[in-house]
KESE-961764 format. One record per residue: x, y, z of N, C-alpha, C in turn. Coordinates in steps of 0.02 Angstrom, whole numbers, plus 50000, padded with zeros to 5 digits. Example, Ala and Ser with C-alpha at 12.3 -4.5 7.8 and 13.67 -1.06 7.14 Angstrom:
2
506604971650390506154977550390506604983550390/506424988850354506844994750357506455000250394/
This chain:
186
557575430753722557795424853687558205426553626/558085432053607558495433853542559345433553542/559655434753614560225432753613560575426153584/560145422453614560335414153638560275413453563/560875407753560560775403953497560335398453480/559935397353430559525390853436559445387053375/559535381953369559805378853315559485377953260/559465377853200559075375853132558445374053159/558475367153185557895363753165557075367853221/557365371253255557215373753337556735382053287/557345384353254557185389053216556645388253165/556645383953125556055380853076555505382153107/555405377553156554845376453210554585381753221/554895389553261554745393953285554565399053220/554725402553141554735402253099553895398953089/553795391453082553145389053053552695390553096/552685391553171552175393653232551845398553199/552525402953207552295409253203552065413253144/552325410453076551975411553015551155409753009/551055402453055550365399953045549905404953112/550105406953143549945411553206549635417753152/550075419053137550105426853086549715425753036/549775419553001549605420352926548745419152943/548595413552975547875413253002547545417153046/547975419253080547565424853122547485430653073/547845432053029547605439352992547125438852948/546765431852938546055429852933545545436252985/545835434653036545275438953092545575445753087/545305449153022545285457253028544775459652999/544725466453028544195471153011544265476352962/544075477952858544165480852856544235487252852/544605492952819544505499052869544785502952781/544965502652750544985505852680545235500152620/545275501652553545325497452500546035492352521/545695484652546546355481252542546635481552591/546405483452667546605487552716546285485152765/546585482952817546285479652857546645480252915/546365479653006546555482153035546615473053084/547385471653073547385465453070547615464653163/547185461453211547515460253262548335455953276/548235451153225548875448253211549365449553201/549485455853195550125462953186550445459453272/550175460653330550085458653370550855452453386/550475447253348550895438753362551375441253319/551645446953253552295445253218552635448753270/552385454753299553105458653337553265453653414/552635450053437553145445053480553375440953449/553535437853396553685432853364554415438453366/554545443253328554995446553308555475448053398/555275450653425555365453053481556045446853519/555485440653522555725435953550556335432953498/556375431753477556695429053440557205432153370/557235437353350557675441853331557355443253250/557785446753222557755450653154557575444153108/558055439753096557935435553047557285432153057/557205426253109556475423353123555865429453111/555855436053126555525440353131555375442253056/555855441153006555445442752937555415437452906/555625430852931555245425852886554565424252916/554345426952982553625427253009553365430252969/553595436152930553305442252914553015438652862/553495437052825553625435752737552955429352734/553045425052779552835418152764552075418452768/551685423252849551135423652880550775430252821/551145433252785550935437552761550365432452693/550905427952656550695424752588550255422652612/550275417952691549795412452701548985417852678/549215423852739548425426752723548175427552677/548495429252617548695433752540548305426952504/548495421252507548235414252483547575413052486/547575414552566546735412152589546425418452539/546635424352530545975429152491546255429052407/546625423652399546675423152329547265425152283/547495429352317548185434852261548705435652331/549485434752311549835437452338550095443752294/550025447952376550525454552355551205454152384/551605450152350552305449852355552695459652393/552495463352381552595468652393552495472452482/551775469852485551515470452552551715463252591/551955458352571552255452552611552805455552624/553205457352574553885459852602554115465552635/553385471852650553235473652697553265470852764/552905466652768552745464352826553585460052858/553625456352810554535454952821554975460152851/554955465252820555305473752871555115472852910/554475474452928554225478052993554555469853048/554535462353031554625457353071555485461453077/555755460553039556325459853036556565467753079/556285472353082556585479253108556115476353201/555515476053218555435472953302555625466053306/556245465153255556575460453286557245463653316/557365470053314557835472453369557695474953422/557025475353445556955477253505557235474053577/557675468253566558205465753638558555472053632/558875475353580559695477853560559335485153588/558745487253590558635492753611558455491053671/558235486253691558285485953790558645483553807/559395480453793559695478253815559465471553871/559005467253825558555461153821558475462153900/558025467253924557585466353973556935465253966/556675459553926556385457253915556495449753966/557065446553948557285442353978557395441554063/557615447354070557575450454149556945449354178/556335449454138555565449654170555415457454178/555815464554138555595468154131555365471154074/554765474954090554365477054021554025483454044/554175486654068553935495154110553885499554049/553405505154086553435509854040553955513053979/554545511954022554995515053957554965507953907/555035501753922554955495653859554435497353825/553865497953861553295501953796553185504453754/553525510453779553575516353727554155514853681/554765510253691555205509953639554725506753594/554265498253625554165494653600553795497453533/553185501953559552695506553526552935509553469/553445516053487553825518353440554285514653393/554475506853399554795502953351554345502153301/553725498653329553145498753304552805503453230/552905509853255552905515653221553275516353150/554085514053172554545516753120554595511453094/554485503953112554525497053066553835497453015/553345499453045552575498852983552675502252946/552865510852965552805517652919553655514452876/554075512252875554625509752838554515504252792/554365499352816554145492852805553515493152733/553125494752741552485499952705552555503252668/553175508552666553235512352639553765510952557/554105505852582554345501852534553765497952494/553185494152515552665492852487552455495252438/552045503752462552045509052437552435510252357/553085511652360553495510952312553455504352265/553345498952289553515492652258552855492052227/552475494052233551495492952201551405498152159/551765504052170551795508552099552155507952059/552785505052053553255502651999553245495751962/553035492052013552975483651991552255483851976/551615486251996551035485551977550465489751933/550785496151960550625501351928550125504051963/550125503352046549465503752067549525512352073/549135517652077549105523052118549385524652143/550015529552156550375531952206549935532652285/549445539352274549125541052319548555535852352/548215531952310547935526452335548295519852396/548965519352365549465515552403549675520952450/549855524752442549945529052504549375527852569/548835529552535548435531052580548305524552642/548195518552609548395510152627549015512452671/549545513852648550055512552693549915518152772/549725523652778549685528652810549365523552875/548465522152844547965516752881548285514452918/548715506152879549055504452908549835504552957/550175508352946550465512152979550275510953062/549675517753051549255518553121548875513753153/548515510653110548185504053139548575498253177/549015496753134549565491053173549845493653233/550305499753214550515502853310550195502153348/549455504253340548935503353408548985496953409/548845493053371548605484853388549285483353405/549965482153398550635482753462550575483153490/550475493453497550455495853552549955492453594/549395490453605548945490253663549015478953672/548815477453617548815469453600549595466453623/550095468953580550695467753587551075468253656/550945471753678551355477053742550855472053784/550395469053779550055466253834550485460453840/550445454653759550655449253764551515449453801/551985456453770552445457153803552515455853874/552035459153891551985460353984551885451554001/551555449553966551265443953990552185439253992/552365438653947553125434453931553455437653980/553535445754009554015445554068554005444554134/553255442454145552855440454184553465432654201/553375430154135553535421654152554145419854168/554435426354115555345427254129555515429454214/555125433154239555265434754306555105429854347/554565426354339554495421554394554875416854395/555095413354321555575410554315556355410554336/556425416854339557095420254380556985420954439/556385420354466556335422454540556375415454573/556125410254540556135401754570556735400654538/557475401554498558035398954496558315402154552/558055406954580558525411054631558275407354715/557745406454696557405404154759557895397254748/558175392854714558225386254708558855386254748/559405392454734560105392554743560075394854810/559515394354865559575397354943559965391354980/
């Protein structure tokens, strides 16, 4: 879908889904070091991102990030705009499959790009965090490091295994869907 153009109001919509997808679901995490949490909802931003491209993909980031940040009281403007990267970088994953996504394919090699996007959008995305919480807050270098590392690894898996499923599941719909326009034109 990331090709296709879709208009403002279409965009909003998809944008508020998926922020309230993200921002409430990252309610449901487990945590795993200071501030650190191993959020399944990593999950709904990279299809959010995936489907729908770079931009929708970091205002998911940006928006679902505060919502959570709200519910526990304090935003970290820093780690929101984390999460904005990481939307905004698996929001190129069409441009690296050359949107066979849309095709109804999602095979091993989509995985492993998907996975490895995964990888270099958190450890990037984070890593700017990282930087932005020791200069703007004064937090700990190595303490924020260590947060970002966690997460890093935690989110890829939850992509990798959560994500890559819901993926499979969307090329699932894209194929059948291509397979009954084709059946229509006999």
């Amino acid at each position: 879908m990331a090709k296709k153009n879709i208009n403002f109001v279409k965009s909003v919509v998809i944008i508020a889904i998926g922020a309230a997808l993200y921002g409430f679901g990252g309610l449901l995490s487990i945590p795993v070091f200071t501030n650190t949490y191993l959020k399944p909802a990593m999950a709904i931003l990279a299809l959010f991102s995936a489907l729908w491209g770079p931009v929708v993909g970091a205002l998911v980031g940006f928006i679902g990030h505060c919502i959570t940040d709200l519910v526990y009281g304090q935003i970290w403007f820093s780690w929101a705009l984390g999460s904005a990267i990481v939307g905004a970088l698996m929001g190129l994953y069409p441009y690296f499959t050359k949107n066979s996504l849309e095709e109804g394919v999602f095979g091993g090699k989509q995985v492993c790009i998907f996975t490895v996007m995964a990888l270099v959008a958190n450890f990037v995305g984070y890593m700017i965090s990282v930087l932005l919480d020791v200069v703007a807050y004064g937090e700990p270098f190595f303490k924020s490091l260590a947060q970002q590392q966690i997460t890093t690894v935690s989110n890829t898996v939850v992509i990798g295994i959560i994500g890559s499923a819901l993926m499979l599941l969307v090329a699932k719909k894209f194929s059948s869907a291509i397979s009954l326009s084709e059946d229509s034109n006999v």
